[in-house]
C-alpha positions as CSV (number, residue, x, y, z in Angstrom):
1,X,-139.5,-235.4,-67.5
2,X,-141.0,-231.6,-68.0
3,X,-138.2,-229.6,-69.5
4,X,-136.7,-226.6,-66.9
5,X,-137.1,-223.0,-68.4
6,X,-134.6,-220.3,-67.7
7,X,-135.5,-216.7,-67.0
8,X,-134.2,-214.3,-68.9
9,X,-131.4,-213.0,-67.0
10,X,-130.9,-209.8,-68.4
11,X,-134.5,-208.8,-68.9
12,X,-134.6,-209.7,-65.0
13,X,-132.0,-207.2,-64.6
14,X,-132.9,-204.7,-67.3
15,X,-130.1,-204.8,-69.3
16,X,-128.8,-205.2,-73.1
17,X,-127.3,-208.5,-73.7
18,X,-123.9,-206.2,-74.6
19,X,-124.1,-205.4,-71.3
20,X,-120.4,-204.9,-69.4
21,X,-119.6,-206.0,-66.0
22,X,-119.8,-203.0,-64.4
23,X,-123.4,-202.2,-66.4
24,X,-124.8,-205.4,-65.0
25,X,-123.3,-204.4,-61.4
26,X,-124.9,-201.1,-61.3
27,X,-128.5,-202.7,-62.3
28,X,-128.3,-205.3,-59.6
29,X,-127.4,-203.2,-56.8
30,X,-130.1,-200.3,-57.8
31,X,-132.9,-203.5,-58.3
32,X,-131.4,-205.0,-54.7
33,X,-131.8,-201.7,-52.7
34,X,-135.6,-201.5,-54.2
35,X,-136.5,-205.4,-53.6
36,X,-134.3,-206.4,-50.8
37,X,-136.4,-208.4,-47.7
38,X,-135.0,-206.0,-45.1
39,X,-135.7,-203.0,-47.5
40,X,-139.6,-204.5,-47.6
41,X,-139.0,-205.5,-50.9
42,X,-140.1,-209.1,-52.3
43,X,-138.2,-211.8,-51.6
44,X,-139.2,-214.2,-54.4
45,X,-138.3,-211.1,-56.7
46,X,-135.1,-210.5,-54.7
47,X,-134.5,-214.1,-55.2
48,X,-134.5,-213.6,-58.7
49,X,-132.6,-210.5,-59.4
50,X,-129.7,-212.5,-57.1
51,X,-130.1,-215.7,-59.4
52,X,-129.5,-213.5,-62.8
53,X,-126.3,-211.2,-60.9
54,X,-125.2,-214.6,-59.7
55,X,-125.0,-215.8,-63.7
56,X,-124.4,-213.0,-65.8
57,X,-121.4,-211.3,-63.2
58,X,-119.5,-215.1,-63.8
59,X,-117.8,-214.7,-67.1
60,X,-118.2,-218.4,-67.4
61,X,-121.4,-219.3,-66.2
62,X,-121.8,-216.2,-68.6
63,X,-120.7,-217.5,-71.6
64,X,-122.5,-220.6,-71.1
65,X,-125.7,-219.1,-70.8
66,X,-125.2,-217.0,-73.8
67,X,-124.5,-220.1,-76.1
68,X,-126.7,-222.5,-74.3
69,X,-130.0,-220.2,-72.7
70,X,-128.8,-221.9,-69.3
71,X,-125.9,-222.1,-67.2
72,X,-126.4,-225.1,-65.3
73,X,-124.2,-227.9,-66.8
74,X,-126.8,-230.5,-66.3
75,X,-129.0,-228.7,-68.3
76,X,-127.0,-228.1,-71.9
77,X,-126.4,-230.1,-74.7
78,X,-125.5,-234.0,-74.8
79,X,-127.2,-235.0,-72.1
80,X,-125.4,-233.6,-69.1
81,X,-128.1,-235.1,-66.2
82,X,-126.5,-237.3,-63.5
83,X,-126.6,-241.0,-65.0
84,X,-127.2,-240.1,-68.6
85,X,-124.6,-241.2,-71.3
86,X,-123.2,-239.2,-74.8
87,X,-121.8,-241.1,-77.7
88,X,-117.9,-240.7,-77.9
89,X,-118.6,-240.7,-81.6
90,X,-120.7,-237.5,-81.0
91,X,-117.9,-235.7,-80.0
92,X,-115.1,-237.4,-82.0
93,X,-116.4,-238.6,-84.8
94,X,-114.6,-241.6,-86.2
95,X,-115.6,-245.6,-86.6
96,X,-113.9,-247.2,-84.1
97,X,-117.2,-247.9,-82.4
98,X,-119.3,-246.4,-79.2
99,X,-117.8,-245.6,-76.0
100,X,-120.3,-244.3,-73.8
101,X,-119.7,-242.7,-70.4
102,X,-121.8,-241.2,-68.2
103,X,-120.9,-237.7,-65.3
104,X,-120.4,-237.8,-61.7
105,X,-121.9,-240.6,-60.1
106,X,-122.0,-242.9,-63.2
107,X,-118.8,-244.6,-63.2
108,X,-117.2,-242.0,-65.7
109,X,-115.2,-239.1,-66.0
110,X,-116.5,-237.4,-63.2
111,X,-116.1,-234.0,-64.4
112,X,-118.0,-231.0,-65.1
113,X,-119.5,-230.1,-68.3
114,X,-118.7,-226.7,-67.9
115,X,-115.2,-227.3,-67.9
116,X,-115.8,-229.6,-70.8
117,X,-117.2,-227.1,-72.9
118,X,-115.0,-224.7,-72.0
119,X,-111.8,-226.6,-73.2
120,X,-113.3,-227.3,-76.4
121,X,-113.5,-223.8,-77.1
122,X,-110.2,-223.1,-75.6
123,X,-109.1,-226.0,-78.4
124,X,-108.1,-228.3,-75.5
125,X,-110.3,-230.7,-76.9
126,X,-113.6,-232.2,-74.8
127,X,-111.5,-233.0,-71.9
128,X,-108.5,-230.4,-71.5
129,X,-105.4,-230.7,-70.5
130,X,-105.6,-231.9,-66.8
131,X,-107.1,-235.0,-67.5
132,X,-105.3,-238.0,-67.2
133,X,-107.1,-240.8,-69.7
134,X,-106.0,-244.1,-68.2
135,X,-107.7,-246.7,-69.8
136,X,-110.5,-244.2,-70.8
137,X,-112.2,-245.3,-67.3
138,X,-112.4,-243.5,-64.3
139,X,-110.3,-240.3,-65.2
140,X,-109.5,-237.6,-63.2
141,X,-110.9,-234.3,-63.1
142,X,-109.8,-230.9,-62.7
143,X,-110.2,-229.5,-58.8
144,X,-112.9,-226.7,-59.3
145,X,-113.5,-224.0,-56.4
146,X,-116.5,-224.2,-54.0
147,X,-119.0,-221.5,-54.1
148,X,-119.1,-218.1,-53.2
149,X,-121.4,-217.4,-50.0
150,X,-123.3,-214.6,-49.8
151,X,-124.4,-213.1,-45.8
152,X,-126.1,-210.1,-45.0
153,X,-124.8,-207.8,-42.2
154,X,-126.8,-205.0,-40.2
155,X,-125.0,-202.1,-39.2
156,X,-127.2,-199.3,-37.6
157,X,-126.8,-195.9,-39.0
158,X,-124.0,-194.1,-36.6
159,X,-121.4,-197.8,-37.6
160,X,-122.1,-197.0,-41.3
161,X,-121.4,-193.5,-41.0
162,X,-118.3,-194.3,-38.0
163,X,-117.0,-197.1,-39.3
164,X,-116.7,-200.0,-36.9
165,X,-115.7,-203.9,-36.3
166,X,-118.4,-206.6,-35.8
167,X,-117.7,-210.3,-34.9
168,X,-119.9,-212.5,-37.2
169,X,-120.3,-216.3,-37.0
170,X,-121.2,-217.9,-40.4
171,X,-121.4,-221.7,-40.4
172,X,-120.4,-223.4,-43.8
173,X,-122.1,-226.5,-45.4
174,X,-119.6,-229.5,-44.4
175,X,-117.6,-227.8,-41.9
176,X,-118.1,-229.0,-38.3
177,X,-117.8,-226.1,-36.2
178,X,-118.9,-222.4,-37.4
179,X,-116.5,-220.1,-38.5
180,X,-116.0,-216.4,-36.4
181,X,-114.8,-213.6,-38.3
182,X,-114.2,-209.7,-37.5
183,X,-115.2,-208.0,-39.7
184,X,-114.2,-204.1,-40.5
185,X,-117.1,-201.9,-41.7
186,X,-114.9,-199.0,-42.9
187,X,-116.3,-195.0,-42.4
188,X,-118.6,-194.1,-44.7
189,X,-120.0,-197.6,-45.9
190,X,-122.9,-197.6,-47.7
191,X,-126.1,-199.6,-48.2
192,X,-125.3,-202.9,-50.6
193,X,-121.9,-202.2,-50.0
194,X,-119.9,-205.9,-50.3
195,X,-117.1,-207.1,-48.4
196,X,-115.2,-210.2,-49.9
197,X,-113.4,-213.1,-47.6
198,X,-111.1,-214.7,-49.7
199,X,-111.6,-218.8,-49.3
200,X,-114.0,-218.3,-46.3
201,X,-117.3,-219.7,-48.7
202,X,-118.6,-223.2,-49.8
203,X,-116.2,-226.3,-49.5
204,X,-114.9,-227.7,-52.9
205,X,-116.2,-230.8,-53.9
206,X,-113.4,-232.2,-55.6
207,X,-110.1,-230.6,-53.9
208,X,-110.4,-227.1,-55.2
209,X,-110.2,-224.2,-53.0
210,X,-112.5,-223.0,-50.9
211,X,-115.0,-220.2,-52.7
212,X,-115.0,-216.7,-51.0
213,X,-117.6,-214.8,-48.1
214,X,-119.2,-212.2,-49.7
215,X,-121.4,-210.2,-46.8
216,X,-123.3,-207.3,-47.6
217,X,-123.8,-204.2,-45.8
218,X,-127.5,-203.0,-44.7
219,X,-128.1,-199.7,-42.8
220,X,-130.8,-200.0,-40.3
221,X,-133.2,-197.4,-40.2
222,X,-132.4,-194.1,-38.5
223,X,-134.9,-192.0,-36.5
224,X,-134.4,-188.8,-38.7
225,X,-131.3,-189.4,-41.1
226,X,-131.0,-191.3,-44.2
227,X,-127.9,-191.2,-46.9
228,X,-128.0,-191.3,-50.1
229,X,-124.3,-192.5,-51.4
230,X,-121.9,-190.3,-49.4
231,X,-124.9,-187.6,-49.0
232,X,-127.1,-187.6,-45.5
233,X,-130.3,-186.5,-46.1
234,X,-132.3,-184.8,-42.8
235,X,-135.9,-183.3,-42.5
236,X,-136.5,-180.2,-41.1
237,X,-139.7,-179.1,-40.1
238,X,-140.8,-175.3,-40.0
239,X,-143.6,-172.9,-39.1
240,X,-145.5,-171.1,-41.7
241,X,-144.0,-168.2,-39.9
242,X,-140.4,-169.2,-40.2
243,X,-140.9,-170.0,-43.8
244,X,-142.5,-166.5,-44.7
245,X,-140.2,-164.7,-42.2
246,X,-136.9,-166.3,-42.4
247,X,-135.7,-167.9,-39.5
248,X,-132.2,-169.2,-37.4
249,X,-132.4,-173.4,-36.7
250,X,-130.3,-175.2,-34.8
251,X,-129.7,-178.6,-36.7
252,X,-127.7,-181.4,-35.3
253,X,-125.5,-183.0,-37.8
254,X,-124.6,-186.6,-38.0
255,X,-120.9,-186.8,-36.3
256,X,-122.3,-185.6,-33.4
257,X,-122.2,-181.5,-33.4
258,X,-124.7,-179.0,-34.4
259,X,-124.8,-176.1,-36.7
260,X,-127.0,-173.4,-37.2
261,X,-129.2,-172.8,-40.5
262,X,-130.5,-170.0,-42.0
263,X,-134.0,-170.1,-43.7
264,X,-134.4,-167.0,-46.0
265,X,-137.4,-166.0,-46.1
266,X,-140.2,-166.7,-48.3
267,X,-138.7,-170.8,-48.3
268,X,-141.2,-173.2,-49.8
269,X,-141.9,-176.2,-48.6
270,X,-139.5,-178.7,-50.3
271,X,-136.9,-176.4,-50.1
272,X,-133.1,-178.5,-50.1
273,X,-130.6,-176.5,-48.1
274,X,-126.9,-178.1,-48.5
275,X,-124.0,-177.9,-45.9
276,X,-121.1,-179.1,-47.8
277,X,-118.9,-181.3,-45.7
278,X,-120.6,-182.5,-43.5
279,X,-122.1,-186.0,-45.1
280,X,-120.7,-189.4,-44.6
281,X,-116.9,-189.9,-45.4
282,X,-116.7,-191.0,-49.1
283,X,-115.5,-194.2,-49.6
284,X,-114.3,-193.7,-53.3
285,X,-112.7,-190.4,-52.7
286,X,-110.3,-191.0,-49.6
287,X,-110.1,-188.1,-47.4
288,X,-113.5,-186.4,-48.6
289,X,-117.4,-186.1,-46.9
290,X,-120.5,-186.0,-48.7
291,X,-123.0,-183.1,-47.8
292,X,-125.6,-182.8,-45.3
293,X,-128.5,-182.0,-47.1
294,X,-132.0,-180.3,-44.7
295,X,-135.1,-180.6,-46.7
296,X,-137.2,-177.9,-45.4
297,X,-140.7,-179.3,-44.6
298,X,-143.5,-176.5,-43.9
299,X,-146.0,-177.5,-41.3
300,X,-149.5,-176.6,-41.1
301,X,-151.1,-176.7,-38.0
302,X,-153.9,-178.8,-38.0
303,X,-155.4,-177.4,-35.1
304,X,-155.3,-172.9,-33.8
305,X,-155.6,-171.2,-30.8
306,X,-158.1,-168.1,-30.9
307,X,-154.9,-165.6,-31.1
308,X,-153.3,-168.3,-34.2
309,X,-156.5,-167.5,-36.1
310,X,-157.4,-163.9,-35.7
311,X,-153.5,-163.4,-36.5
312,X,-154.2,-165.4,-39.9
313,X,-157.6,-163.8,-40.5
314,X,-155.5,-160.4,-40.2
315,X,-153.3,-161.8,-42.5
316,X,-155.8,-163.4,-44.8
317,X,-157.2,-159.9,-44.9
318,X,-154.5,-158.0,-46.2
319,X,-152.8,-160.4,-48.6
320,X,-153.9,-159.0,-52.4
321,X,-150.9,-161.9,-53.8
322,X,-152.6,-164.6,-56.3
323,X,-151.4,-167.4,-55.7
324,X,-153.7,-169.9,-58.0
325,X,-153.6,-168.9,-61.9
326,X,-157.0,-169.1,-62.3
């Protein structure tokens, strides 16, 4: 059988391998904003990026791929496949001759090898303290939790910024019916923003509890605003003449009013005007807004009326100002 390689998790992410948990969370969600589907991103690359998180953010499945270069425990040392035995003397040592057994499905143990190696570190021995021997047959193993689930929810841009409740059905491998939830999308939420349902993922194989619902948050496009954390970012186009002149603009601003901007004059293109306040409520700062932030966009007009161009020949004529510093 060709041997399985395993990525390298951190160079997928773009981390050190000293990396802390919160280091390793800030790189996924930056990499998951640039290669999420919905986002236009790749989805084999997004894929990928999930896979590493989904390892290195597990301080087991962690550890294991630290010690091991893989964290699935049919993949490490001892031969952990389905149906394939180790030597008790491999473990144990000692003369008493060879007891083989074989993982779940093979008339042994039945447990995990994760757990396995994990209480020989912990100096449980190979098969910690919860399992009961017997005759050194068909043991019992430790109840382990199902697996997280991870679902995506679309909230347009005025629910993000509003907050709101959305009824989501999410049907769970084994269960017969699907389950509904309501879930709160509270003011201010942002894009890759995660909302955790505690026991509402994957079904246990073994009697554990339930793993959790993790859904994610993705803002749908808006015609005009986009945010940037607890900032709202806005476009706002000018004349040549407002730009040279100075100008009053009437902007509207995301919760629904207006207010009105002034552009001094002699504003270049590019130009970020701030109106403190008036951004998205900020999550991690309770009772706080981001800004609203107008990026002034100049516009030249493609196309002039005879007026338009004998005012800009005039002007054209009695500009002496360089501008190129050549």
């Amino acid at each position: 059988m060709a041997a399985t390689t395993t990525p390298d998790y951190y160079k997928t992410l773009g981390v050190p391998r000293t990396a802390s948990a919160d280091e390793i969370k800030k790189a996924f969600r930056k990499l998951a904003r640039t290669h999420h589907p919905d986002a236009g991103g790749d989805e084999a690359k997004f894929k990928e990026i999930n896979e590493a998180y989904e390892v290195l953010s597990d301080e087991k499945r962690r550890d294991l791929y630290d010690q091991y270069g893989t964290a699935n425990e049919n993949q490490i040392p001892w031969g952990g496949q389905g149906g394939a035995g180790f030597n008790y003397e491999d473990i144990f040592g000692g003369n008493g001759g060879t007891y083989t057994y074989t993982t779940n499905g093979g008339g042994g143990f039945g447990g995990s090898w994760a757990d396995i190696l994990e209480s020989i570190r912990s100096g449980e021995g190979a098969f910690g303290t919860d399992w009961d021997f017997g005759d050194l047959g068909g043991g019992r193993a430790r109840a382990t939790k199902g697996q997280d689930m991870n679902v995506t929810l679309d909230v347009t841009f005025d629910e993000a910024f509003n907050g709101t409740t959305k009824r989501v059905t999410v049907r769970i491998p084994g269960k017969s019916e699907a389950d509904t939830l309501d879930v709160k999308v509270p003011a201010g939420a942002q894009e890759g923003g995660r909302l955790r349902f505690k026991k509402k993922g994957g079904l246990s194989q073994n009697g554990g509890e339930p793993g959790d619902l993790l859904i994610t948050t993705h803002i749908t496009e808006h015609p005009y605003y986009r945010r940037d954390k607890a900032d709202v970012v806005v476009d706002m186009p000018v004349t040549i003449a407002e730009a040279a002149l100075g100008a009053k603009v009437v902007v509207p601003t995301p919760d629904g009013k207006k207010v009105r901007v002034t552009v001094p004059a002699g504003t270049q293109d590019g130009t970020v005007l701030t109106i403190k306040g008036k951004g998205a409520p900020d999550i991690k700062k309770k009772g706080t807004n981001g800004n609203l932030k107008i990026q002034v966009q100049v516009k030249v007009p493609t196309e002039l009326n005879e007026d338009q161009k004998k005012a800009l020949e005039a002007f054209q004529a009695a500009t002496e100002e360089e501008v190129r510093p050549w």
